[in-house]
C-alpha positions in Angstrom: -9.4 -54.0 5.5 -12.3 -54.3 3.2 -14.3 -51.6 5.2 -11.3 -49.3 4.7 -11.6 -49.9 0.8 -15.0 -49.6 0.7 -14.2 -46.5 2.0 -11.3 -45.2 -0.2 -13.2 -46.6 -3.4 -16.1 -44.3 -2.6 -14.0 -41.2 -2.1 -12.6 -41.4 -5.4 -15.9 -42.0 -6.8 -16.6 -38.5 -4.7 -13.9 -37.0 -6.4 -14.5 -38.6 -9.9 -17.8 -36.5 -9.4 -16.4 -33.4 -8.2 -14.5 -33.5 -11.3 -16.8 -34.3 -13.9 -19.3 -31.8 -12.6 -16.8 -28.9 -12.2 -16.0 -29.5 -16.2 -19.8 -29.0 -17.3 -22.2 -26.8 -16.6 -24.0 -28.1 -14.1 -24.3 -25.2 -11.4 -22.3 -24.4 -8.2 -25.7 -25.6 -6.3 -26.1 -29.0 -7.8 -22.3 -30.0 -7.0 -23.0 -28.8 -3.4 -25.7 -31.2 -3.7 -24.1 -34.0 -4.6 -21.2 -33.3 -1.9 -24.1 -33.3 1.0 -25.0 -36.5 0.0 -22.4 -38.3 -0.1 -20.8 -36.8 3.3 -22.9 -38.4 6.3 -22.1 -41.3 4.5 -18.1 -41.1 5.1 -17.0 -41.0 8.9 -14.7 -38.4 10.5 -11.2 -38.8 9.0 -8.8 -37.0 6.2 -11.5 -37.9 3.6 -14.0 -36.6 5.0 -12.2 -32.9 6.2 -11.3 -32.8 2.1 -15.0 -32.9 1.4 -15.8 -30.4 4.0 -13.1 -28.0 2.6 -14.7 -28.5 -1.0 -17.9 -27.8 0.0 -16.7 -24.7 1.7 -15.3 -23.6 -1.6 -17.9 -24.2 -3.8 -20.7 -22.1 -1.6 -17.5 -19.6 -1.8 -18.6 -19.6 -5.7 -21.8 -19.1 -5.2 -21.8 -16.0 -3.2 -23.0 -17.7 0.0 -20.1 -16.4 2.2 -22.3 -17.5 5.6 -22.2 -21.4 4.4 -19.1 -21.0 3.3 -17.8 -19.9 6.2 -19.5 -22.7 8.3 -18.0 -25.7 6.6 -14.2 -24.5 6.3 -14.7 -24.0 10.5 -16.1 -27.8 10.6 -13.1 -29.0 8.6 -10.7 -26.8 10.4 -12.1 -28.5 14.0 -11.7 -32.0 12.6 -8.7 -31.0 11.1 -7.5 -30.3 14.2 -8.9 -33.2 16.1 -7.4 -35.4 13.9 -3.9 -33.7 13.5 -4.1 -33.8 9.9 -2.1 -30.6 8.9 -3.0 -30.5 5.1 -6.8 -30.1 5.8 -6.1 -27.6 8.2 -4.0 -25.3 5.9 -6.6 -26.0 3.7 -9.4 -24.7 5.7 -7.3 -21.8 7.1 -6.5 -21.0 3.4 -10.8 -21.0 2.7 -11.1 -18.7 5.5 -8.6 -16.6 4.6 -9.7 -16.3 0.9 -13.8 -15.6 2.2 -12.7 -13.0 4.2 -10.5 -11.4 1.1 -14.2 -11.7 -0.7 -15.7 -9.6 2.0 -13.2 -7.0 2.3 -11.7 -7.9 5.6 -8.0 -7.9 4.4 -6.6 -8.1 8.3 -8.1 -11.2 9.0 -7.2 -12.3 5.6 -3.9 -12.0 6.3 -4.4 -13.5 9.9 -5.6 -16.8 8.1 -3.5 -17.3 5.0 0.2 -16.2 7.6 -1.5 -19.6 9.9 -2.1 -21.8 6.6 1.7 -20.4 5.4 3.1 -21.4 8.4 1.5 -24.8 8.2 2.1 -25.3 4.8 6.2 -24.8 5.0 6.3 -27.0 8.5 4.8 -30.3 6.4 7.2 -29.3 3.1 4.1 -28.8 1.1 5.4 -26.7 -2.1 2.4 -26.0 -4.5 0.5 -24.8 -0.7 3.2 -22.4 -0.1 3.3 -21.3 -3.6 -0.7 -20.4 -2.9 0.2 -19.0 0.4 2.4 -16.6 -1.0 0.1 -16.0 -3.8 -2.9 -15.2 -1.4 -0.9 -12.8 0.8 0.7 -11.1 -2.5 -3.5 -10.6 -3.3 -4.0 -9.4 0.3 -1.2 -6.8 0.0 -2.5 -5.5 -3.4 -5.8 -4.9 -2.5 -4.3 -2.5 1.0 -1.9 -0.7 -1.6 1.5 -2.0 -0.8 2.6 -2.7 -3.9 6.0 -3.8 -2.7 5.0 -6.4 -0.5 2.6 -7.7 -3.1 5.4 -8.3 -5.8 7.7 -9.9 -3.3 5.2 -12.8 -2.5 3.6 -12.8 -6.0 7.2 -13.5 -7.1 8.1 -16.1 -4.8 5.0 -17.6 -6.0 5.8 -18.0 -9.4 9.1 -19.2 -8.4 8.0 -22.6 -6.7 5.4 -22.6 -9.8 7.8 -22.8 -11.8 10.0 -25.3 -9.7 7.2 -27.7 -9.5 6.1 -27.2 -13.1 2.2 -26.0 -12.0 1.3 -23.9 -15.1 -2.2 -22.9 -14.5 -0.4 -21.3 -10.8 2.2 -20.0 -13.5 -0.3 -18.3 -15.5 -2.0 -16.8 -12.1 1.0 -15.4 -11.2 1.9 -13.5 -14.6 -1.7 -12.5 -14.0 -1.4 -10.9 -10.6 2.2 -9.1 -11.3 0.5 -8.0 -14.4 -2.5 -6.3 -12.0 0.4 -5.0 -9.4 2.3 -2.6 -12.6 -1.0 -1.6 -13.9 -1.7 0.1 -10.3 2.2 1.4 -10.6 1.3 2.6 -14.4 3.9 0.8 -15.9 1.7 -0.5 -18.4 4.2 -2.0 -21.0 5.1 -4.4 -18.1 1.4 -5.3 -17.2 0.5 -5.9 -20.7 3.1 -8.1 -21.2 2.4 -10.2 -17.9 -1.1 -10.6 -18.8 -0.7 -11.4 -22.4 1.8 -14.7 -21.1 -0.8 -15.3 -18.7 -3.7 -15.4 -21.4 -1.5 -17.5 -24.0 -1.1 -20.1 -20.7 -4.7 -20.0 -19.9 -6.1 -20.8 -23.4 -3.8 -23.4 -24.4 -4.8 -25.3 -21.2 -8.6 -24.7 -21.7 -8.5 -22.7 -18.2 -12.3 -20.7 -19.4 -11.8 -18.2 -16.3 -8.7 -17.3 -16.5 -9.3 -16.5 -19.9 -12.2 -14.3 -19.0 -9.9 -12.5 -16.0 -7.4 -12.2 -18.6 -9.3 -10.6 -21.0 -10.8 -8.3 -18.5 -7.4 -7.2 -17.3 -6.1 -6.3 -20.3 -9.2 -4.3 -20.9 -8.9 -2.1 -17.6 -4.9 -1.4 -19.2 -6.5 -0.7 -22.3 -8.7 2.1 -20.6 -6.5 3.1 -18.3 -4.3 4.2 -22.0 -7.6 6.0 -23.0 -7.4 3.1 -25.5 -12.0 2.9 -25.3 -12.2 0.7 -27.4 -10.0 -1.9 -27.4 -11.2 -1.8 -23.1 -15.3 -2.2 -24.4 -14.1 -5.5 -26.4 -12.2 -7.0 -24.3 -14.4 -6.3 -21.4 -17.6 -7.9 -23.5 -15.3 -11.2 -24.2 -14.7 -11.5 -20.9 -17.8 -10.9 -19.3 -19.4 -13.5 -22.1 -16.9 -16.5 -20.5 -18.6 -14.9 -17.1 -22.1 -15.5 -18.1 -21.4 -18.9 -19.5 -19.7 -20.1 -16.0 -22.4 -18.2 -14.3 -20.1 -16.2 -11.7 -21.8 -13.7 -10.4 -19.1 -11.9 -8.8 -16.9 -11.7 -11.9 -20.0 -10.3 -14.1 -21.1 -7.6 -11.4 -17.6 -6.4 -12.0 -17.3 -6.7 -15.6 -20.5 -4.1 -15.5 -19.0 -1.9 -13.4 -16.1 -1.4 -15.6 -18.4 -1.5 -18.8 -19.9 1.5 -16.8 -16.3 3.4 -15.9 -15.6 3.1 -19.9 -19.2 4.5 -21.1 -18.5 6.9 -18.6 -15.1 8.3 -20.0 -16.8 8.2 -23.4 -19.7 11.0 -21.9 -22.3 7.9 -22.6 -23.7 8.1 -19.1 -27.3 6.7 -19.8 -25.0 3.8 -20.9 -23.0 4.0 -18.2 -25.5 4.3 -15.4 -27.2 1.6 -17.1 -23.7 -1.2 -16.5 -23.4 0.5 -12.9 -27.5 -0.7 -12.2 -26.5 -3.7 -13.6 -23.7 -3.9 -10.9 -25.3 -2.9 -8.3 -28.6 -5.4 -8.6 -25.9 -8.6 -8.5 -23.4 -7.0 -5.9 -26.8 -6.5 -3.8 -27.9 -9.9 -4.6 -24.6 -11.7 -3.1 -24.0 -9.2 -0.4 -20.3 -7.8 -1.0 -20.1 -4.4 0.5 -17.1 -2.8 -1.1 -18.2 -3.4 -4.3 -22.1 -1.8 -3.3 -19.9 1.1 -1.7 -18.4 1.2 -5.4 -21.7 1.0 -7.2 -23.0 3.5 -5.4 -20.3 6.0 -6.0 -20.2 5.5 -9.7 -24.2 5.8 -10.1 -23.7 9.2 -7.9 -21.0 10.6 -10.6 -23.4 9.7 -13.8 -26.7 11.2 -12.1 -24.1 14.1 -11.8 -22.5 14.6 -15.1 -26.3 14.0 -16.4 -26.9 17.6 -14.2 -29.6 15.7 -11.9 -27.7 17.0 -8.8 -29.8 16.4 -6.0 -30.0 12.4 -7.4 -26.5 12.3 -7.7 -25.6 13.8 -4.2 -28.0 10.9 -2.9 -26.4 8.4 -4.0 -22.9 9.8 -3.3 -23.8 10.1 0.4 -24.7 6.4 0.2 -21.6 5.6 -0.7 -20.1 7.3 1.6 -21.7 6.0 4.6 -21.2 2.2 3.4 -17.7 3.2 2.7 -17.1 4.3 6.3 -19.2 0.8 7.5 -16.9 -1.1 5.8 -13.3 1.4 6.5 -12.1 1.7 3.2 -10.3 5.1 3.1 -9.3 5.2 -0.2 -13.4 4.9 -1.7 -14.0 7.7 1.5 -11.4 9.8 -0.8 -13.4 9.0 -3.5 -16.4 9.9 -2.1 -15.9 13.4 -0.9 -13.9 14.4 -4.1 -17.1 13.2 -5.9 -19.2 15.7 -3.1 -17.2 18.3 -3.6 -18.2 18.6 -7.3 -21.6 17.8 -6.6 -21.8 20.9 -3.7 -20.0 23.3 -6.3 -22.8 22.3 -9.0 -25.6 23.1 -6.2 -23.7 26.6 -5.9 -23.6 25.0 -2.0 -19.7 26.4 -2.1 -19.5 26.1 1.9 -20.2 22.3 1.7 -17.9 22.0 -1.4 -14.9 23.2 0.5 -15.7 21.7 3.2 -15.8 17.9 1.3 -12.6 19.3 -0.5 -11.0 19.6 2.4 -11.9 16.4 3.8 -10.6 14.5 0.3 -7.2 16.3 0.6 -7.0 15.5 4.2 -7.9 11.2 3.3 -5.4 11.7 -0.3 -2.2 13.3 1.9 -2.9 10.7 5.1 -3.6 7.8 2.9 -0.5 6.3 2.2 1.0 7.0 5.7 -1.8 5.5 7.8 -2.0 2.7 5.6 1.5 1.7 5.9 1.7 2.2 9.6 -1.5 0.4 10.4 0.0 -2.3 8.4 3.2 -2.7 10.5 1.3 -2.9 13.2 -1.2 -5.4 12.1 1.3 -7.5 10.6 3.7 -7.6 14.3 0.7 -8.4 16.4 -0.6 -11.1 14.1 2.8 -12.9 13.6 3.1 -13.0 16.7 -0.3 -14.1 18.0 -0.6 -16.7 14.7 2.8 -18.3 15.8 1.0 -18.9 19.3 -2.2 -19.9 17.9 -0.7 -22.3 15.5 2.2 -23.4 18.2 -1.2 -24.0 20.7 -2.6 -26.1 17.9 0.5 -28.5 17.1 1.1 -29.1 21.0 -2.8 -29.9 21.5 -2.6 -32.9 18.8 0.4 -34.2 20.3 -1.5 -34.9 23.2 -4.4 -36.6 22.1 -2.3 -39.0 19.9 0.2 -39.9 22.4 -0.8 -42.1 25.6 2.1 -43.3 26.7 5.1 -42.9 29.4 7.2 -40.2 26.5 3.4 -38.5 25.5 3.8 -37.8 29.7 6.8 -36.2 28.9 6.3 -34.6 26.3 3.2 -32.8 27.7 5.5 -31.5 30.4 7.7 -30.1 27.6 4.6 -29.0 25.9 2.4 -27.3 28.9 6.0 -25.3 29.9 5.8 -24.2 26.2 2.2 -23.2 26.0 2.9 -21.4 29.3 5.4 -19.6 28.3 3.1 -18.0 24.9 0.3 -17.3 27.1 2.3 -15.4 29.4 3.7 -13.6 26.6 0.2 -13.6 25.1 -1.1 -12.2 28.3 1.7 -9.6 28.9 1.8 -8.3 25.1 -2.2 -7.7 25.9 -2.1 -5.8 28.9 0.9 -3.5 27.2 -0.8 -3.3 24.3 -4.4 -2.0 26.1 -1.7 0.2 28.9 -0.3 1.8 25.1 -3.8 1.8 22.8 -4.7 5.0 23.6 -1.5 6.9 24.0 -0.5 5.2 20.5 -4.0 6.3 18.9 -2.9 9.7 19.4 1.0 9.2 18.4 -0.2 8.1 15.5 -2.5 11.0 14.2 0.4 13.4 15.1 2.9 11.7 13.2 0.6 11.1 10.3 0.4 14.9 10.4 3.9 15.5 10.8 4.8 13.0 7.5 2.4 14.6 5.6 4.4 17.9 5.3 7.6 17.3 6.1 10.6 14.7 5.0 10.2 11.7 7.3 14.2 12.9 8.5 12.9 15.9 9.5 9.9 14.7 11.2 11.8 12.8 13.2 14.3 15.3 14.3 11.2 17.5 15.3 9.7 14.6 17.3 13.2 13.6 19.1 14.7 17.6 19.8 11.3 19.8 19.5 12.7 21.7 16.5 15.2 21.6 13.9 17.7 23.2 12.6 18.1 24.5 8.8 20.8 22.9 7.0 22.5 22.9 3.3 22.8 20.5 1.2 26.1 20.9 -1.6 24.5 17.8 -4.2 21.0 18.1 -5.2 18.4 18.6 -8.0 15.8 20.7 -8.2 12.0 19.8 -10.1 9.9 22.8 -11.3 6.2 22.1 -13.4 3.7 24.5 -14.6 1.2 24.5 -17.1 1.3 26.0 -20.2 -1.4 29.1 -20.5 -3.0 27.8 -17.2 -4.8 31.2 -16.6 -6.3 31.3 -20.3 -7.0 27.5 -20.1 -8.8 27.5 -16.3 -10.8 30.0 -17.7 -12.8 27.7 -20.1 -13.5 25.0 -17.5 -16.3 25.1 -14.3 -14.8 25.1 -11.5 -15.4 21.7 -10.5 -13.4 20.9 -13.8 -10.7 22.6 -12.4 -10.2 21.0 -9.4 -10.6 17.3 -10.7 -7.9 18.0 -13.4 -5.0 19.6 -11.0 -6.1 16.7 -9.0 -5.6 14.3 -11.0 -2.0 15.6 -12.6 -0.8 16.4 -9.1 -1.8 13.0 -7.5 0.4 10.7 -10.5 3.0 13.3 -10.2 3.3 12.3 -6.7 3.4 8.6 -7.5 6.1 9.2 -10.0 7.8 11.1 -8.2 7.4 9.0 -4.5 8.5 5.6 -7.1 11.6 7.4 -8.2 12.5 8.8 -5.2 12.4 12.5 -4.7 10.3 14.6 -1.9 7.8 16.9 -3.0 8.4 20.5 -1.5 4.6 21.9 -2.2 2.6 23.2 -5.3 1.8 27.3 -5.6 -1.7 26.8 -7.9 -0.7 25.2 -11.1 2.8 24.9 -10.4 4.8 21.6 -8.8 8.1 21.5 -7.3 10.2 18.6 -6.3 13.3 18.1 -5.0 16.0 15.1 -5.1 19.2 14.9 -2.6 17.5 15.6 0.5 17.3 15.3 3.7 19.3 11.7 2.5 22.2 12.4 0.3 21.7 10.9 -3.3 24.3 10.6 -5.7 21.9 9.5 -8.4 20.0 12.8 -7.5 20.2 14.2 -11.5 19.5 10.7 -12.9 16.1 10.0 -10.9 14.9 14.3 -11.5 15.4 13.9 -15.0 13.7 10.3 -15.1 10.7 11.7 -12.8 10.4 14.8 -15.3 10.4 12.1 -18.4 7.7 10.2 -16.6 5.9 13.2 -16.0 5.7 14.3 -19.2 4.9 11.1 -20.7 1.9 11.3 -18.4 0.4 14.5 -19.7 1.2 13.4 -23.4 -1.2 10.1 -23.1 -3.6 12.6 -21.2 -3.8 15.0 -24.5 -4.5 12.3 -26.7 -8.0 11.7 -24.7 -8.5 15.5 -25.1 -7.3 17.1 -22.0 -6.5 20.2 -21.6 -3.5 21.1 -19.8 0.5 20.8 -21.7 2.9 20.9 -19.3 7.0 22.5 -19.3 9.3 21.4 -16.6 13.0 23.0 -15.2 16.0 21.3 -13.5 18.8 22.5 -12.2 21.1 20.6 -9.8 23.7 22.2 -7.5 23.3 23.6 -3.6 20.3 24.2 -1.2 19.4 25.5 2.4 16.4 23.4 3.4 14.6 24.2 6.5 11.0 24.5 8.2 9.5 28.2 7.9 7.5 30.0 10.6 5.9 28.4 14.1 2.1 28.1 13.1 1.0 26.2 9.8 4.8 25.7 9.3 6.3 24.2 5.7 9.5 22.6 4.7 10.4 24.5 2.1 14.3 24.9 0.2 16.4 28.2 -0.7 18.9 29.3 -2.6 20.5 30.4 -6.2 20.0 26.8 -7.5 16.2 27.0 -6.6 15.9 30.2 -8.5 17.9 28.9 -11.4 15.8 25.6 -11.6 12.6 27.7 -11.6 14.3 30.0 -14.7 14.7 27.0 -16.5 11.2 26.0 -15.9 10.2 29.5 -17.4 12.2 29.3 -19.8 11.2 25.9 -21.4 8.5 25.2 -24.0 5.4 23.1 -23.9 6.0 19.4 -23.4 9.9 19.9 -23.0 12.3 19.1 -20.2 15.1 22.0 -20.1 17.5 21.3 -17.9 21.0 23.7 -17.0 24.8 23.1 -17.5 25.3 21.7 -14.4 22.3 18.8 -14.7 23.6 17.8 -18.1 27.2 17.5 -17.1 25.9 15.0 -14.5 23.5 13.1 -17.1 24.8 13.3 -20.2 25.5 10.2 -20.8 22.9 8.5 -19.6 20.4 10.7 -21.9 20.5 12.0 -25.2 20.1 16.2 -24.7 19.5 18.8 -27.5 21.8 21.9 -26.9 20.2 25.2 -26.9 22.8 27.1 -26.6 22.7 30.1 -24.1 19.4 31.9 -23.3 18.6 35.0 -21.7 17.1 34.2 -18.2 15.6 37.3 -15.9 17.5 37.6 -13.6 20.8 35.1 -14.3 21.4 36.7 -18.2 23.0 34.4 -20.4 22.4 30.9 -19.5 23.2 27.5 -20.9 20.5 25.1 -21.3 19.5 22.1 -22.9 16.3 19.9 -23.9 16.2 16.2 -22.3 14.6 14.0 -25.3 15.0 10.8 -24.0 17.3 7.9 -22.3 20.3 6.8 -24.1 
């Protein structure tokens, strides 16, 4: 008995100091120090697998992933030997959060789905709440948005349950981050503004500094430059003073994305240097991939070409070492500029082609590699973890029922491995033949309705087919010829990029399938292949959107003002030709739509009588009255201003 509290009493001494040292300045390095000493002193039990886990995360803080990773895997073995479930979600949970710092997001998600799993089995509320959190991260950084808000949400929810308000304030923090990628702004700002009025009134000094950072990337994002710089420099001060390396190398970088909008780029490149020497230092490849690319797009814009295309190239390859597609998309837009400059137009179109080909196939490959991960590693973590339990139960049991139970158990553990076993050898039989399944149906979403596609994969072809209830979306821009004419070429490019990319977020968020674009001009359609009654409701929102996009854009000086059409009624939709076919839509309504398109003014959304029958009361229209139209005469038409 007294050996035991010996024991305990010097583990909460260990923990005193953990505590006292994580609340002053002393250095990630010196608590590591003063962990190591006190842990050949404890022997192998719960206690010591907590220390193991701490030490694991503080080398996490310091940047040295290597050490990190080697003391969560001790902890997770004695975790394991000594069937102590907490300590081994823990340890899955540091594993899973090292490999989200190095960019490995499907073995992220392997390890924080195992510590989940544990976490709900022993009823342990604030872990799951972190679980959930942790995935929600995982699923932000791959794109899917969706996901990510579903588990960020059912974080907060326990958070909230339990009454954990710094978890609370992390939370508002990450939903915030999810509707600033979905450029609902108002939303984010008003997420991260709760998160930072949490975070100061409990003295959290990081969270303060991530939430003053995060409101600075909404803040650019708006074209708002200065309001980004200050809240950028506030945060990266709190960075400096807790001496996290990580967080400042990324506060540069932004610094340097902001100087850059401003045309500072000796200023810029200056931040992205700055970057790059930490990111260097502590070995995180995405964000050298990053570094490089920005550095690459100042040496451009400064007109030293040939620097700039080296550095480009550099990010390129480290951005294929490490697999991130969207920085590859990046990349070879960046290229393509860069070629153009160097009047090496061969190479330009070619890197052109290559970031159209990684912009249209993003989404798509993402989502199905994705599925696929997620399936395989459900199923092999509920093994794994089911492996795990049965193991423990073993060694703790030594009696006539542990007998018995290992029958139950072996039977059990049989029965995943030979599931384990035949899910492998389909899985290798199907690798191949899937691998090229899946480039042809990326193709195949990529230009036509997923309906359609399918219909073409199952019968071969398809037939054309009409569609009574339907809205049609026509854009141009306004004195696009006279306009292009002012800008390089490069110019050019990067702005109809950039408008035709968020117009296919809004109009992918609101639900309508984009037919194809014809140089400047955009067209969309709502009501097909899937029947939509709301098919008026969600153009007009979509155009709204659209146009409340190019407004923000003109107040940074762009040049482009935009006029959109809608008309709603019936359709023939179809795919045209046998080589390089298109889905593309026919019809009077078509032709009306793009008459009202012609027809409206710069920064308007005209829609015809038979749209505004079907939203006028859900937004408030000015009547034009009837207006000549080539082709159609006298036409009614009205301007959308805005929801009721």
């Amino acid at each position: 008995m007294k050996s035991g509290f010996h024991l305990s009493i010097k583990f909460l001494l260990v923990h005193v100091l953990i505590v006292i040292c994580c609340n002053t300045p002393m250095s990630g390095q010196k608590i590591i120090d003063s962990l190591m000493m006190e842990l050949p002193k404890l022997r192998e039990d719960t206690n010591k697998v907590k220390i193991l886990n701490e030490i694991s995360q503080h080398y996490s803080g310091t940047s040295d992933y290597d050490m990190a990773f080697s003391f969560a895997d001790k902890a997770k073995q004695m975790a394991e030997s000594l069937g102590y479930e907490e300590g081994l979600s823990m340890a899955y949970n540091n594993i899973g959060n090292l490999f989200i710092k190095k960019g490995s997001y499907p073995d992220a998600l392997k390890n924080h789905l195992i510590a989940l799993q544990i976490r709900k089995s022993i009823g342990d509320k604030k872990g799951i709440a972190n679980s959930y959190n942790n995935i929600g991260v995982i699923y932000h950084k791959q794109g899917n948005y969706p996901e990510a808000l579903k588990n960020h949400y059912a974080s907060l929810k326990i958070k909230e349950y339990i009454g954990d308000i710094k978890g609370i304030a992390n939370s508002y923090n990450n939903i915030g981050n999810i509707y600033q990628k979905q450029l609902k702004y108002p939303e984010a700002l008003k997420n991260h503004f709760a998160s930072l009025k949490i975070r100061e009134s409990i003295g959290d000094k990081n969270g303060v500094a991530m939430s003053y950072i995060n409101i600075g990337s909404i803040y650019k994002d708006q074209g708002k430059n200065s309001e980004a710089l200050k809240n950028y420099f506030d945060g990266l001060k709190i960075k400096e003073a807790l001496e996290d390396k990580e967080g400042i190398a990324d506060v540069f970088q932004k610094i340097g994305l902001v100087y850059f909008k401003l045309g500072d780029y000796p200023e810029a490149l200056k931040n992205h240097f700055a970057s790059l020497k930490i990111r260097e230092t502590i070995g995180v490849k995405n964000g050298i991939s990053e570094s490089f690319t920005s550095i690459g797009d100042c040496y451009l814009k400064m007109n030293q070409v040939p620097e700039g295309i080296k550095w480009l190239k550099k990010g390129l390859s480290l951005s294929k070492e490490i697999g991130s597609k969207a920085q590859i998309k990046d990349v070879y837009l960046s290229l393509a500029l860069a070629d153009s400059l160097a009047c090496n137009y061969k190479e330009a179109l070619k890197n052109y082609k290559l970031f159209t080909l990684y912009k249209d196939s993003l989404l798509n490959e993402m989502n199905i590699e994705k599925l696929t991960q997620t399936a395989m590693q459900y199923e092999f973590n509920k093994i794994q973890l089911s492996d795990s339990l049965k193991k423990e139960q073993m060694r703790k049991r030594a009696d006539m029922k542990l007998e018995k139970q290992k029958t139950y158990t072996y039977t059990g553990l049989g029965g995943f491995m030979l599931l384990l076993v035949f899910s492998y050898y389909i899985f290798q039989n199907n690798r191949r033949l899937y691998s090229e399944k899946e480039k042809s149906e990326t193709l195949l979403l990529n230009i036509l309705p997923e309906a359609v596609a399918e219909e073409l994969k199952n019968r071969g072809s398809t037939e054309a087919k009409q569609y009574d209830e339907v809205s049609v979306l026509f854009t141009d821009f306004v004195n696009f010829t006279q306009t292009s004419e002012k800008l390089s070429p490069q110019q050019l490019v990067q702005e109809l990029n950039e408008c035709f990319t968020a117009f296919d977020k809004i109009i992918e968020r609101n639900g309508l399938e984009k037919i194809k674009t014809i140089g400047d001009a955009y067209m969309a359609v709502c009501g097909l292949p899937s029947p939509d009654s709301q098919h008026a409701h969600k153009s007009v929102k979509s155009a709204l959107e659209i146009r409340e996009f190019i407004e923000e854009r003109r107040k940074q000086e762009r040049v482009f003002d935009i006029r959109i059409g809608i008309n709603s009624g019936s359709v023939v939709a179809g795919i045209v030709g046998i080589k390089k076919f298109a889905y593309d839509i026919w019809g009077d309504t078509v032709n009306t739509a793009a008459r009202m398109e012609q027809n409206s003014e710069a920064g308007k959304v005209n829609i015809s009588d038979s749209t505004y029958q079907l939203v006028k009361e859900e937004f408030a229209c000015a009547v034009r009255g009837s207006i000549t139209a080539k082709g159609k005469g006298e036409v009614a038409m009205y301007f959308v201003e805005n929801k009721n």
